[in-house]
C-alpha positions as CSV (number, residue, x, y, z in Angstrom):
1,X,-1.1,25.8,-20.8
2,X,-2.1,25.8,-17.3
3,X,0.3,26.6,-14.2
4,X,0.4,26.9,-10.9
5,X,3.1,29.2,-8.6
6,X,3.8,28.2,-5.0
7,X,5.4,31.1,-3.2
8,X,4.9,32.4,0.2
9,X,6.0,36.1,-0.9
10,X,2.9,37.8,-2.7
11,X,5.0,40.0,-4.4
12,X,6.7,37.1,-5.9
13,X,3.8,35.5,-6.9
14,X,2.2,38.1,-8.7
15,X,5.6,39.0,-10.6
16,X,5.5,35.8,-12.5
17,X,1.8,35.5,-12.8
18,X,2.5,39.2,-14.5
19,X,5.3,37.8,-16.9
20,X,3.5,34.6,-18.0
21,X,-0.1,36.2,-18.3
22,X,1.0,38.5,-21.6
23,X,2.0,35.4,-23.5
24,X,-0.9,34.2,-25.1
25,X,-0.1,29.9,-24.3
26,X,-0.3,29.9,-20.4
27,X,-4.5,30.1,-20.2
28,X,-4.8,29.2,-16.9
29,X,-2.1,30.7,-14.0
30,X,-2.9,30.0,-10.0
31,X,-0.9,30.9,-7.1
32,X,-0.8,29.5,-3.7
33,X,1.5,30.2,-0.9
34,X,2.6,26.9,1.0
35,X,2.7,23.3,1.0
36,X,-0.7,21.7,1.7
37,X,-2.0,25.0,-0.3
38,X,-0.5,24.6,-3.2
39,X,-0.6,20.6,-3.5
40,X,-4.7,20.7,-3.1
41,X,-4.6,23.4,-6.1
42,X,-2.1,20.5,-8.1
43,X,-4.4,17.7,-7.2
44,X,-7.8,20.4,-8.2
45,X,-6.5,21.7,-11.4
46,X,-3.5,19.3,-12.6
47,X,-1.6,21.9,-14.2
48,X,0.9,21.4,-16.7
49,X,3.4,22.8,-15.0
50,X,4.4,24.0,-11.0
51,X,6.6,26.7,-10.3
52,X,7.6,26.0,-6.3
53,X,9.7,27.8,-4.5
54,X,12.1,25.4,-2.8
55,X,12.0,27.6,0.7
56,X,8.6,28.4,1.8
57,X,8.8,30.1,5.0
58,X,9.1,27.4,7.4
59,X,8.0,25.1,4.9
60,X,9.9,22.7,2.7
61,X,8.5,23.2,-1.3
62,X,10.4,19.9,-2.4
63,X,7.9,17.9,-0.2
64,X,5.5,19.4,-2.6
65,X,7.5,17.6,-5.7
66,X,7.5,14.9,-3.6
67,X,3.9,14.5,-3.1
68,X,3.2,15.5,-7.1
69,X,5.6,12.8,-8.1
70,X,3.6,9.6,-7.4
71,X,0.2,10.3,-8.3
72,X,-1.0,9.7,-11.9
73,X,-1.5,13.1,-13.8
74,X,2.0,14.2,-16.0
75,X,2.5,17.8,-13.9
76,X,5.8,18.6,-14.5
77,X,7.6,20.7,-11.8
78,X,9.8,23.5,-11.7
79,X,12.2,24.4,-9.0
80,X,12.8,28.5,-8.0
81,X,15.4,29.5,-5.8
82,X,17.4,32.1,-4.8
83,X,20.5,30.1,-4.4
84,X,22.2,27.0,-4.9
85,X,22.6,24.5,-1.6
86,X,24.2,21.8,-1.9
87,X,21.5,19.5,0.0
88,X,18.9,20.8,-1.8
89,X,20.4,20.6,-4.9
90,X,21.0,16.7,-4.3
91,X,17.5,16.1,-3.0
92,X,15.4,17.8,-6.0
93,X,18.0,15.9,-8.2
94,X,16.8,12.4,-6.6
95,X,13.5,13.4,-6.9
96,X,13.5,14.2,-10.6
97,X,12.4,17.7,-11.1
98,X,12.0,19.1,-14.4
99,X,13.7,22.0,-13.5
100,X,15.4,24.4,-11.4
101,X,15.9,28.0,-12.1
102,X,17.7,30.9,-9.9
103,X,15.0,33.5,-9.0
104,X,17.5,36.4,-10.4
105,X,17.0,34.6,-14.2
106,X,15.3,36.9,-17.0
107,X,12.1,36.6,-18.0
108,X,13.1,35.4,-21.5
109,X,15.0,32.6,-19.4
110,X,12.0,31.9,-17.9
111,X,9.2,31.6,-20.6
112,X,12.4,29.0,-22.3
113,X,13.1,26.9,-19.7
114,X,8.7,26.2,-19.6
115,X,8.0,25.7,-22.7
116,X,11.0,23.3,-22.9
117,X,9.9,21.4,-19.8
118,X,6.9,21.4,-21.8
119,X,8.2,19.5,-24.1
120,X,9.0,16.9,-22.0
121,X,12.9,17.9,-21.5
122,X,14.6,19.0,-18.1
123,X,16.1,22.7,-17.8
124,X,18.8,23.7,-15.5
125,X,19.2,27.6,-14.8
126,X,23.4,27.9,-16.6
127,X,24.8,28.7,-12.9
128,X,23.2,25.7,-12.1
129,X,24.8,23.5,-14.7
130,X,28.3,24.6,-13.5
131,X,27.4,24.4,-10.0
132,X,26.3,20.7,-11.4
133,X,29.6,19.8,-12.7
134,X,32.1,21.2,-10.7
135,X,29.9,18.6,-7.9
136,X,30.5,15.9,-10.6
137,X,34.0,17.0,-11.2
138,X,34.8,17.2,-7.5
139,X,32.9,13.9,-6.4
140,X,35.3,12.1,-9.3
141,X,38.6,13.3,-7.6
142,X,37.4,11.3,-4.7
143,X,38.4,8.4,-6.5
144,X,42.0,8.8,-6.8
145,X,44.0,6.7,-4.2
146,X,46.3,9.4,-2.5
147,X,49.5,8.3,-4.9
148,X,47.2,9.3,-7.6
149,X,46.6,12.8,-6.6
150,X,50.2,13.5,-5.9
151,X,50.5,12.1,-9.7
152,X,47.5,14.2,-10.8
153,X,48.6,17.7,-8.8
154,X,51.7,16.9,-11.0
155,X,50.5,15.7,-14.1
156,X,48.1,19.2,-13.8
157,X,51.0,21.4,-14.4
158,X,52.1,19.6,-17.4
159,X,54.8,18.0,-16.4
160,X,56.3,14.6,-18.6
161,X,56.7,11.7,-16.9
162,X,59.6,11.4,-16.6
163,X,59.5,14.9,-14.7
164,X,57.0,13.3,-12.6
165,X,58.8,10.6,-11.9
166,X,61.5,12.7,-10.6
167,X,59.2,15.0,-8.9
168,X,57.9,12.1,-6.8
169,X,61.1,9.6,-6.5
170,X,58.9,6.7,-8.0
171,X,59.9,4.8,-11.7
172,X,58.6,6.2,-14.8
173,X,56.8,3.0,-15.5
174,X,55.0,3.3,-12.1
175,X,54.1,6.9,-13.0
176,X,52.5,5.8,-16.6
177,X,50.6,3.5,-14.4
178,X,49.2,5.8,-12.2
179,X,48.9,8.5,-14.7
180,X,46.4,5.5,-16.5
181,X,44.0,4.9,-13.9
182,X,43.8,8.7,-13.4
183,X,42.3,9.0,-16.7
184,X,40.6,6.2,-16.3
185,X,39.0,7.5,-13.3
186,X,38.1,10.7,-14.6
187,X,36.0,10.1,-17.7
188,X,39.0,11.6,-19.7
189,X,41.1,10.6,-23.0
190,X,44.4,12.2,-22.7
191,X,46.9,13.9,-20.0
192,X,46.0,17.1,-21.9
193,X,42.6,16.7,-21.1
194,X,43.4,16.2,-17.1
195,X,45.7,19.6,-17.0
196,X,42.3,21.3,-18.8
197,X,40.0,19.9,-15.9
198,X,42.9,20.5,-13.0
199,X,42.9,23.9,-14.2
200,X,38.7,24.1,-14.3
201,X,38.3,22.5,-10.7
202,X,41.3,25.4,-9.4
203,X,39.4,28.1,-11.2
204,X,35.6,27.5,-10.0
205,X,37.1,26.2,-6.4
């Protein structure tokens, strides 16, 4: 397998190259330290897979994925960073990376998520998948109408409703409604399953 790393910290650099190099697959590992750098090595060696580091100095590493993303060769590109931003999250997504890792993962974490992205699948570092759906989770309460989330703030602390109903000084028909679009809205199946993902969104917000 051949690689390159993008990464403006040498120390960085040479830390992965020292991880990858003792497994026997990865042949070929090259390093470079910024944008027009590392896309001339990508374009020279067509690697299998790029390791870029999303913040290079002054320099943005998704213009990089960018770039790789409409020429021919299959490089498939990994995303390293140190944390999770929201923007940048959004932006690699819309690119289509292959992956993105947090630079604190172990290198066991590491040689997987590769040789999965490898294989033609997309890895996401775990904190990154939760990160990933509390967005999702978050973005779908946007939906409700305003009645709705008084209904849903209600419905997440398990009351009936009839209880609801009370709670709100609206019909119990008008609540079933309400409480039908809310599901609806939310991907979900039951008002069991809406007090489990009330209770998720309070937890992780």
């Amino acid at each position: 397998m051949n690689l390159v790393i993008v990464d403006n910290h040498p120390l960085v650099r040479k830390g992965l190259a020292s991880i990858l190099v003792q497994e026997k697959e990865f042949e070929k590992i090259h390093e470079a330290s910024g944008v027009e750098e590392g896309m001339n090595l990508i374009i020279r060696q067509k690697p299998d897979i790029a390791m870029i580091d999303i913040s290079l100095g002054k320099e943005d590493g998704l213009q990089i994925v960018e770039r790789g993303k409409t020429m021919v060769f299959d490089t498939k590109f990994i995303i390293l960073t140190s944390a999770i931003k929201q923007e940048e999250f959004w932006r690699a997504e819309k690119i289509g990376v292959d992956g993105y890792i947090l630079k604190k993962a172990f290198a066991e974490d590491l040689l997987y998520a590769i040789r999965l992205i490898k294989r033609g699948k997309k890895y996401y570092d775990p904190d990154i998948l939760e990160y990933k759906l509390m967005q999702k989770k978050n973005n779908a309460i946007y939906q409700l109408t305003p009645r709705e989330k008084d209904v849903f703030n209600q419905l997440s602390k398990g009351l009936s409703n009839m209880e609801i109903a009370k709670q709100l000084y609206i019909s119990e028909h008008t609540v079933k409604k309400h409480v039908s679009n809310i599901l609806s809205k939310l991907n979900l199946a039951h008002r069991t399953q809406a007090v489990i993902f009330a209770l998720n969104i309070n937890k992780c917000g």
